[in-house]
VEXBA-14922 format. One record per residue: residue in three letters; y, z, x of N, C-alpha, C, O in turn. Coordinates in steps of 0.2 Angstrom, whole numbers, padded with zeros to 4 digits, always signed. Atoms other than C-alpha are relative to their C-alpha. Example, Ala and Ser with C-alpha at 12.3 -4.5 7.8 and 13.67 -1.06 7.14 Angstrom:
ALA-0006+0000+0004-0022+0039+0062+0006+0000+0004+0005+0003+0009SER-0006-0001-0004-0005+0036+0068+0005+0003-0004+0011+0004-0001
This chain:
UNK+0006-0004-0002+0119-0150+0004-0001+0006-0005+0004+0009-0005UNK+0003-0004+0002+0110-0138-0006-0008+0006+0002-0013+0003+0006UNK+0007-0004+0000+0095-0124-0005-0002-0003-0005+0001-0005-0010UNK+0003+0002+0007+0082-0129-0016-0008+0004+0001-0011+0004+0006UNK+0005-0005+0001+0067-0116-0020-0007-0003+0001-0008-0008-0002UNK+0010+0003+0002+0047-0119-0017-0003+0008+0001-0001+0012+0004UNK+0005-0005+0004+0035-0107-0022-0005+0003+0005-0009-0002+0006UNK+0006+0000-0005+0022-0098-0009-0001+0009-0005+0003+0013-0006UNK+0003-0004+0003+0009-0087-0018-0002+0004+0006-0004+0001+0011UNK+0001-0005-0003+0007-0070-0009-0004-0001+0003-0003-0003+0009UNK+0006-0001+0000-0011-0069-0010-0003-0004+0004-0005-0002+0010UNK+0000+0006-0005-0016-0086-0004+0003-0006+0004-0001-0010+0007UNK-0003+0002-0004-0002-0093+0005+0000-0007-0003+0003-0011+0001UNK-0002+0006+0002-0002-0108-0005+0007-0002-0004+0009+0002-0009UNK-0006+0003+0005+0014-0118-0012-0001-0003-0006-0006-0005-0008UNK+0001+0005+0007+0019-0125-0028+0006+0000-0002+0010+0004+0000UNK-0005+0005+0002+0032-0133-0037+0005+0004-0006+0011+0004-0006UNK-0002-0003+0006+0034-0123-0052-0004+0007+0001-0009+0009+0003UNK+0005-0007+0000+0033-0104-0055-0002+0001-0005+0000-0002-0010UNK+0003-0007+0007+0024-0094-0067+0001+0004+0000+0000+0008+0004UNK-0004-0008+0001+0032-0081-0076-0008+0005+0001-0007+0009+0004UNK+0006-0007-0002+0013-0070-0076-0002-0002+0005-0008+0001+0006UNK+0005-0002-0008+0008-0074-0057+0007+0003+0002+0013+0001+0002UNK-0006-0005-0002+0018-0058-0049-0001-0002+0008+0004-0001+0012UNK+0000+0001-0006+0013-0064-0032+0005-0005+0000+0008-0004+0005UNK-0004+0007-0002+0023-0081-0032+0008+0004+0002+0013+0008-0001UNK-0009-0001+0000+0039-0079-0021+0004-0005+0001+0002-0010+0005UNK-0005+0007-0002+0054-0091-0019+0000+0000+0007-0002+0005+0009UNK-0001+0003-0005+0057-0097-0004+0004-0007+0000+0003-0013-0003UNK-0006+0003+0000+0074-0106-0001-0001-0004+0005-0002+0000+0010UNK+0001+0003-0002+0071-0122+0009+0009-0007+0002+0010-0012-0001UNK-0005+0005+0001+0088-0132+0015-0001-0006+0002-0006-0007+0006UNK+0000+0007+0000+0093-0150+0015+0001-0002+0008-0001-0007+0012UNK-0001+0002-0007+0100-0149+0031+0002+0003+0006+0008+0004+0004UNK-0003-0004-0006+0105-0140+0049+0006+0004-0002+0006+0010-0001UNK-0007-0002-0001+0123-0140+0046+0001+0005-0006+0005+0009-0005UNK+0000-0005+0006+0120-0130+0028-0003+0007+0004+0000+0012+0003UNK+0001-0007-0002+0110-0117+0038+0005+0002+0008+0007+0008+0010UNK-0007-0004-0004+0123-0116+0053+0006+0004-0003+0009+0008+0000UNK-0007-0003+0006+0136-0111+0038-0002+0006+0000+0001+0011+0002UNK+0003-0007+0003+0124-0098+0031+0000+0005+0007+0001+0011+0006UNK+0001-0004-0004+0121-0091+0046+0006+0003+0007+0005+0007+0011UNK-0006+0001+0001+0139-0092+0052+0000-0001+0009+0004+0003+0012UNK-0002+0002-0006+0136-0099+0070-0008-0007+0001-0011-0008-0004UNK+0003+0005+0001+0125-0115+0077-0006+0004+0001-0005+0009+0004UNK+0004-0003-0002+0108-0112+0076-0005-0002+0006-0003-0008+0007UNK+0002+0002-0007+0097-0113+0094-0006-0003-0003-0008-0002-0009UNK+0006+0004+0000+0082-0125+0097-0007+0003-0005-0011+0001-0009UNK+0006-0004+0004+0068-0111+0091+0002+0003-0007-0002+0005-0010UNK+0000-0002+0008+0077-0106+0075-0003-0004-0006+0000-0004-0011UNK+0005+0001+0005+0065-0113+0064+0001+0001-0009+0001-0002-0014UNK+0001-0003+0005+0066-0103+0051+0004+0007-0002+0002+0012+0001UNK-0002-0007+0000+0078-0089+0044-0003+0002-0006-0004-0003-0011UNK+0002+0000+0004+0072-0078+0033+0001+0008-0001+0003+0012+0004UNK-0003-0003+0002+0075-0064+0020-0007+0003-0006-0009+0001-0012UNK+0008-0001+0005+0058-0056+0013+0002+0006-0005+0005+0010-0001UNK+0001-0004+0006+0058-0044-0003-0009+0001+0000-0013-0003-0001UNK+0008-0003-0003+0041-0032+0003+0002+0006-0001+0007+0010+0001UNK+0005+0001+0001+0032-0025-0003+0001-0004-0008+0006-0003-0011UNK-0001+0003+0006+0029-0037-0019-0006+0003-0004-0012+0002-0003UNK+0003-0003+0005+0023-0027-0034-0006-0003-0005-0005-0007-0009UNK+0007+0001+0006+0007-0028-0044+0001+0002-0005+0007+0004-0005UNK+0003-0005+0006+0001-0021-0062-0006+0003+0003-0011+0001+0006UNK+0002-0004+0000-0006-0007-0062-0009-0003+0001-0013-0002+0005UNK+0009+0001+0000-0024-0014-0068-0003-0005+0004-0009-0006+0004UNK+0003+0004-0008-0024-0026-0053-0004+0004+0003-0009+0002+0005UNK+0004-0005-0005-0029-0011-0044-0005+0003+0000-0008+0005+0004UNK+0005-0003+0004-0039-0004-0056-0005-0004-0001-0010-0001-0004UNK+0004+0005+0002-0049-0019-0057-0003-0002+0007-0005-0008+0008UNK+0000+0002-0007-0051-0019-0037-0001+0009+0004+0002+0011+0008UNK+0000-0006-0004-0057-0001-0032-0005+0000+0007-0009-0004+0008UNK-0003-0007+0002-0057+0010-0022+0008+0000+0000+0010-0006-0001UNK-0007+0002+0001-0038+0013-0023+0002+0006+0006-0002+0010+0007UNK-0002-0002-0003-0027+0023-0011+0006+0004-0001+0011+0001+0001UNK-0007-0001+0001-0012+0032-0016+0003+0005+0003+0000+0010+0003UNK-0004+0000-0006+0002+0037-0005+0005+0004-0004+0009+0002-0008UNK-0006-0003+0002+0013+0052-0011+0006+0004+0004+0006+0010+0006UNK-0008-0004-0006+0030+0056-0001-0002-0001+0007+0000+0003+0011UNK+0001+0001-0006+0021+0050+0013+0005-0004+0004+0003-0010+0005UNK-0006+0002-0003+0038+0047+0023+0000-0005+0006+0002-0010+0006UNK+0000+0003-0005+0033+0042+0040-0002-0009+0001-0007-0010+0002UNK+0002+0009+0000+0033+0020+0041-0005+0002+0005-0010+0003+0001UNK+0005+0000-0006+0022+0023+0057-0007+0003-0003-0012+0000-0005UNK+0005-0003+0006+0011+0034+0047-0004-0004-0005-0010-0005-0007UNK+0004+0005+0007+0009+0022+0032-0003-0006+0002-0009-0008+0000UNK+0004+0005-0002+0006+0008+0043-0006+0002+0001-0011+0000-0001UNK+0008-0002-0003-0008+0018+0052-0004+0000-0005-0010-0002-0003UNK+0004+0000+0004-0015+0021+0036-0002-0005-0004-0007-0004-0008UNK+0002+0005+0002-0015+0005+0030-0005-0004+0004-0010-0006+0001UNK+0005+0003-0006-0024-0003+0045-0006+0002-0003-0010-0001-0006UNK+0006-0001+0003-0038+0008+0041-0001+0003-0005-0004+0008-0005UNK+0002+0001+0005-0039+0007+0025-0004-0008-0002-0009-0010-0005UNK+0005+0008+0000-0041-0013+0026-0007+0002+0004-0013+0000+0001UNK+0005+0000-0003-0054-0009+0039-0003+0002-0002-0008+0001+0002UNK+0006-0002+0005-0064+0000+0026+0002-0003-0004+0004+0002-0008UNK+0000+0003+0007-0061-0012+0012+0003+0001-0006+0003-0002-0012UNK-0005+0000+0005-0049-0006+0004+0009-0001+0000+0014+0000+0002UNK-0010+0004+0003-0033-0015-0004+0004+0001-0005+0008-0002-0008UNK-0005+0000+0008-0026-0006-0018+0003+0005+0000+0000+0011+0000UNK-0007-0006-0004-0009+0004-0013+0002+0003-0007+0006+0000-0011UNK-0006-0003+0003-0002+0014-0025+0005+0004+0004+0003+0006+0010UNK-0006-0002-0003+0015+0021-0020+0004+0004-0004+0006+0001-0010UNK-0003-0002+0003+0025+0034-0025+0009-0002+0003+0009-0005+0009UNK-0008+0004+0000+0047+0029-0024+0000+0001+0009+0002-0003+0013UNK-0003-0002-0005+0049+0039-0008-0006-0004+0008-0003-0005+0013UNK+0006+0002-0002+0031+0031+0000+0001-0010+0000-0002-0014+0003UNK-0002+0007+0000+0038+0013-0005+0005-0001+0003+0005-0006+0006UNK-0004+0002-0005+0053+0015+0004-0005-0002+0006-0005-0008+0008UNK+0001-0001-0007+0043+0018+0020-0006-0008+0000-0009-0009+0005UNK+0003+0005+0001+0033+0002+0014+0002-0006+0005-0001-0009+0009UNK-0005+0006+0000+0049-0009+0017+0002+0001+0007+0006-0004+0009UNK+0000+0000-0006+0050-0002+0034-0002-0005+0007-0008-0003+0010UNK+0004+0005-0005+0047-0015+0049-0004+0006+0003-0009+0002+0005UNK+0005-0003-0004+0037-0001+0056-0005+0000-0002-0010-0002+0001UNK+0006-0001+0004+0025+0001+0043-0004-0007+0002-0010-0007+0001UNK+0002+0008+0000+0022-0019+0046-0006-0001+0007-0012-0002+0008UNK+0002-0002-0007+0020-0016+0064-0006+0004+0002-0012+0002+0005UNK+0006-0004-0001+0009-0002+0066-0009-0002-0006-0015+0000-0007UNK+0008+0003+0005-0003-0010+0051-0003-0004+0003-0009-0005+0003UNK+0004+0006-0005-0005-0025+0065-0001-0005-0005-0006-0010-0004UNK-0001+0007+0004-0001-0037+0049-0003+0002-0003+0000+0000-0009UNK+0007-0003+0005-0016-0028+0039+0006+0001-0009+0005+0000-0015UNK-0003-0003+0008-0001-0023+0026+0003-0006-0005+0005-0005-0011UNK-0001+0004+0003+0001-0040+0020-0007-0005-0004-0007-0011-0006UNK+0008+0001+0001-0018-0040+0014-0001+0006-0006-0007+0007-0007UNK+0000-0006+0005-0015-0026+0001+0003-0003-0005+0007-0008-0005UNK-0003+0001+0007-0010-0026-0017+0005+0007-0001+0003+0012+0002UNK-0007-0005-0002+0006-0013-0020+0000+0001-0009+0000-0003-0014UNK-0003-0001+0005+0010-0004-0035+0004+0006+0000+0002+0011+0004UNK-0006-0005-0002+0026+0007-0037+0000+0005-0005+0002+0003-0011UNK+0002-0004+0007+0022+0022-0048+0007+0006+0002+0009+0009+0006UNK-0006-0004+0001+0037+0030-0054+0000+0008-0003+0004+0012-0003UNK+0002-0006+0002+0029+0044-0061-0009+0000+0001-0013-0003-0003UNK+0006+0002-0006+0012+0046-0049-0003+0007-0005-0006+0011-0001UNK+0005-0004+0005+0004+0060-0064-0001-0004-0005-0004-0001-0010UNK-0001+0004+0006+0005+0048-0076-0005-0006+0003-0011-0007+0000UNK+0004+0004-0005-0002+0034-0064-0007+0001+0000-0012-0002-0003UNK+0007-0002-0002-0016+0046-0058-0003+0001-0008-0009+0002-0007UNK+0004-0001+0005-0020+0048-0079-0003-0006-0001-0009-0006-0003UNK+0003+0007+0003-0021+0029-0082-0004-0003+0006-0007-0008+0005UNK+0006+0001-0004-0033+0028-0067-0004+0001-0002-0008-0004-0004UNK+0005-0002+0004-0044+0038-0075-0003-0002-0004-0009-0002-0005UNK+0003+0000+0006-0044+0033-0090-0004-0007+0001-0007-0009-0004UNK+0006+0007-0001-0054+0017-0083-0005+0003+0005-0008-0001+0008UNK+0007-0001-0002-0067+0026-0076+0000+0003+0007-0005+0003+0010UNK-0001+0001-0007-0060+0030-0058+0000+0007+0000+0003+0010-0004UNK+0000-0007+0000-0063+0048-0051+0007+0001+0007+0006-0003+0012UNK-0006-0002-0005-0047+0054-0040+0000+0005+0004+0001+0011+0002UNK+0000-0006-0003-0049+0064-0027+0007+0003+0004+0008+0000+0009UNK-0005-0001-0004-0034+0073-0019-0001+0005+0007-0004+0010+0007UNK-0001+0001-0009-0032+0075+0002+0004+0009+0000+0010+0009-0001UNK-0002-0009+0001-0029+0097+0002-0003+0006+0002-0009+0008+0000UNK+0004-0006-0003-0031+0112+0012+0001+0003-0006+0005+0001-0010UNK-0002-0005+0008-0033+0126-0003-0007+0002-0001-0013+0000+0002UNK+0004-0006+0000-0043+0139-0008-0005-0003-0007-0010+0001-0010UNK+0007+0006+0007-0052+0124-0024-0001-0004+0006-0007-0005+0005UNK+0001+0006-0003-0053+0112-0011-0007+0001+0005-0008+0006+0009UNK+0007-0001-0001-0071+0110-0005-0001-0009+0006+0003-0014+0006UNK+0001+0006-0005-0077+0097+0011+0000-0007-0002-0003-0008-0008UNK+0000+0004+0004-0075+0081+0008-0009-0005+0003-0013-0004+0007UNK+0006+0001+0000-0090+0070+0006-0001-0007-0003+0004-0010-0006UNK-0002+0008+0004-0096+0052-0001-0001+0003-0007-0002+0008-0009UNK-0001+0002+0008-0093+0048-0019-0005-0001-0003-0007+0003-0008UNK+0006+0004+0001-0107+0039-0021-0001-0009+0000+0003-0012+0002UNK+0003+0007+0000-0116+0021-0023+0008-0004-0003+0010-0009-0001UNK-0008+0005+0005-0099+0015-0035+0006+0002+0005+0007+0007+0008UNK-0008+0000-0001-0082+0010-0030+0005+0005-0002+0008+0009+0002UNK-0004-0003+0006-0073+0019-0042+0002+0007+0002+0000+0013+0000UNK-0001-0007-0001-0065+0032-0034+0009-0001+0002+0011-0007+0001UNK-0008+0000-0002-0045+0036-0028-0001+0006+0005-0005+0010+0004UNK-0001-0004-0005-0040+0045-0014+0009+0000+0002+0012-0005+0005UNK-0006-0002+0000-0023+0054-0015+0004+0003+0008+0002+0009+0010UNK-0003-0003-0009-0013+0057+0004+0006+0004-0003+0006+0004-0009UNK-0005-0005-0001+0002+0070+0004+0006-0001+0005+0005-0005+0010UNK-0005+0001-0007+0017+0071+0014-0002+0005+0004-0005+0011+0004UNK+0004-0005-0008+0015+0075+0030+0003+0008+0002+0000+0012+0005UNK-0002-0006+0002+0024+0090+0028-0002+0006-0005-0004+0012-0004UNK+0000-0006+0007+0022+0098+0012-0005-0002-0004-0006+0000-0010UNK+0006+0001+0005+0006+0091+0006+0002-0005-0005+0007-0009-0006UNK-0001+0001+0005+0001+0086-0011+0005+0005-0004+0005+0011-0004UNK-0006-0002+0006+0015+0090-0025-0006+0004-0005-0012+0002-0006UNK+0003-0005+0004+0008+0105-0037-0004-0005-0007-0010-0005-0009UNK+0002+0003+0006+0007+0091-0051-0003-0006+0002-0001-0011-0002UNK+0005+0005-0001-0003+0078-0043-0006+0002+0003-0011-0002+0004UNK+0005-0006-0002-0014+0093-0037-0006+0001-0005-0012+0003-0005UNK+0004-0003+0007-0018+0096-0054-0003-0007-0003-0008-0008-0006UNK+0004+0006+0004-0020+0078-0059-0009-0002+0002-0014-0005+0000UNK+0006+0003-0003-0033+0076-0048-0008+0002-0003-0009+0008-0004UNK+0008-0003+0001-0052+0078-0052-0003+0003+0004-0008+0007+0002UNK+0004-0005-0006-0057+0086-0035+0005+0000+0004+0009-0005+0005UNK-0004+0000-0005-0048+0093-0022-0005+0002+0007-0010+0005+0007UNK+0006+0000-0005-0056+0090-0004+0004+0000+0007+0010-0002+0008UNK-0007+0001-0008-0050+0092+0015-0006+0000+0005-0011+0002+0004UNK+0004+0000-0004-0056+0088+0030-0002+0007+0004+0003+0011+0006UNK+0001-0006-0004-0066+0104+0040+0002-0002+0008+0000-0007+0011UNK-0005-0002-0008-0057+0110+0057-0005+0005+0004-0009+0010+0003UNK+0001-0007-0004-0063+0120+0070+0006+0003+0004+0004+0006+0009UNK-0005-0001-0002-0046+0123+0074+0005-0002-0001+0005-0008+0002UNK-0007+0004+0001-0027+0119+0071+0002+0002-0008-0002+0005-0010UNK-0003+0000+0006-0019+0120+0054-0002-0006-0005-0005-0005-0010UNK+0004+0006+0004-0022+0103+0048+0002-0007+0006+0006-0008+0011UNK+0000+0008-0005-0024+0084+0055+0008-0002-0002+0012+0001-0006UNK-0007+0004+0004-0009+0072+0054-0002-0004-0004-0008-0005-0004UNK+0004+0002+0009-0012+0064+0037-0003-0008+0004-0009-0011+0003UNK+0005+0008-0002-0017+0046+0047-0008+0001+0001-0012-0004+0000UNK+0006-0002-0004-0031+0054+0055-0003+0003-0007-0008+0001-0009UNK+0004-0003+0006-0036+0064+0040-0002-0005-0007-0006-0005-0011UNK+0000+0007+0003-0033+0048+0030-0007-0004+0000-0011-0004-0005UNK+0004+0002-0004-0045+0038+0041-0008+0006-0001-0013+0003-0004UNK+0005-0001+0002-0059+0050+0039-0002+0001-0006-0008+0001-0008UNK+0002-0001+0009-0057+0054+0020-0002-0005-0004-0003-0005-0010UNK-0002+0003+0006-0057+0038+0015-0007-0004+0005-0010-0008+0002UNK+0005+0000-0003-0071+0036+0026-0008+0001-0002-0013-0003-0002UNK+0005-0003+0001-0083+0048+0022+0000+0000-0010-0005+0003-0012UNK+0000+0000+0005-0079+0045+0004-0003-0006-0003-0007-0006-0008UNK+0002+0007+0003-0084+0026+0003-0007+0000+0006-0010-0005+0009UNK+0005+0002-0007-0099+0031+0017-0007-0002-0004-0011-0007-0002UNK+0006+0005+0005-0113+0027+0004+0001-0004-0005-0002-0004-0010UNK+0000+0006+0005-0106+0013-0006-0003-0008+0003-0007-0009+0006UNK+0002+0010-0001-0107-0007-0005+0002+0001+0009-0003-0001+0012UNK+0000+0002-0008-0099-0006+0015-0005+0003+0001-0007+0003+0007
């Protein structure tokens, strides 16, 4: 008895036989020959509903200009909370956008069953990129034409507001904590926050949820 691999593309959910080294979406999936092989693996017999054991590698990584070729874009810096990322992912899909970037600390909390959970499945309808240096990132957005706005109480930070009629914009979130980082502050083209009539600041889901709102409020949706 052996495992033997087939192929299911991310994106479309369809199978195939052979992979392709340039489609990033395709992933293995190990398929065995027969019961008594996965009794072994799983090192007791398996019950009537075990159907299926499985062992997923998530989030599955894009290039960079997938995203860039797909605006608006979303990008997640030290945003720790799984519950938190998931909420913000929900409502992002539910305004139409799919293109995650992630900073190191913001992709842990990807890989979180919670993040999964609180998205209500939405986070497997996204495209994911892991930016290891997120000022560097936020230049090569730019440099295709995308304007970036960064999510910040401060004394440059002016109401936030639509963008306009084009896609082409990014919207930078913060830890829920400590905000935006000095140097993604700086990367950004505008700094914008939501106005209060009281409290210190929203929790970034909620301020998320409106920025990313009122930013896409006269485009294509």
């Amino acid at each position: 008895d052996e495992l033997y691999p087939v192929l299911l593309d991310a994106m479309n959910g369809t199978t195939e036989s052979n992979m392709s080294a340039s489609n990033t979406n395709q992933i293995p999936i190990y398929v065995a020959e027969s019961q008594e092989l996965l009794n072994e693996i799983r090192g007791q017999k398996l019950n009537a509903g075990d159907s299926i054991l499985s062992m997923i590698s998530f989030p599955v990584p894009s290039d960079l200009q997938e995203l860039v070729d797909n605006p608006p874009i979303l990008i997640l810096e030290d945003v720790r909370n799984a519950e938190n990322v998931g909420s913000i992912l929900r409502t992002a899909f539910c305004l139409g956008i799919t293109s995650i970037v992630a900073s190191p600390t913001a992709w842990a909390s990807l890989r979180d069953t919670r993040a999964a959970r609180c998205s209500m499945g939405t986070i497997y309808y996204h495209r994911f990129y892991r930016a290891s240096d997120l000022g560097k990132t936020i230049k090569a957005i730019q440099a295709d034409g995308i304007t970036v706005y960064g999510v910040e109480i401060g004394e440059t930070a002016r109401p936030v507001g639509p963008h306009g009629i084009d896609p082409n914009w990014a919207a930078v979130m913060g830890n829920e904590d400590l905000g935006l980082t000095q140097a993604a502050g700086k990367a950004c083209d505008h700094i914008v926050f939501v106005p209060q009539a009281h409290g210190d600041s929203l929790n970034v889901g909620h301020a998320a949820a409106i920025t990313l709102f009122e930013l896409g409020r006269e485009g294509p949706l």
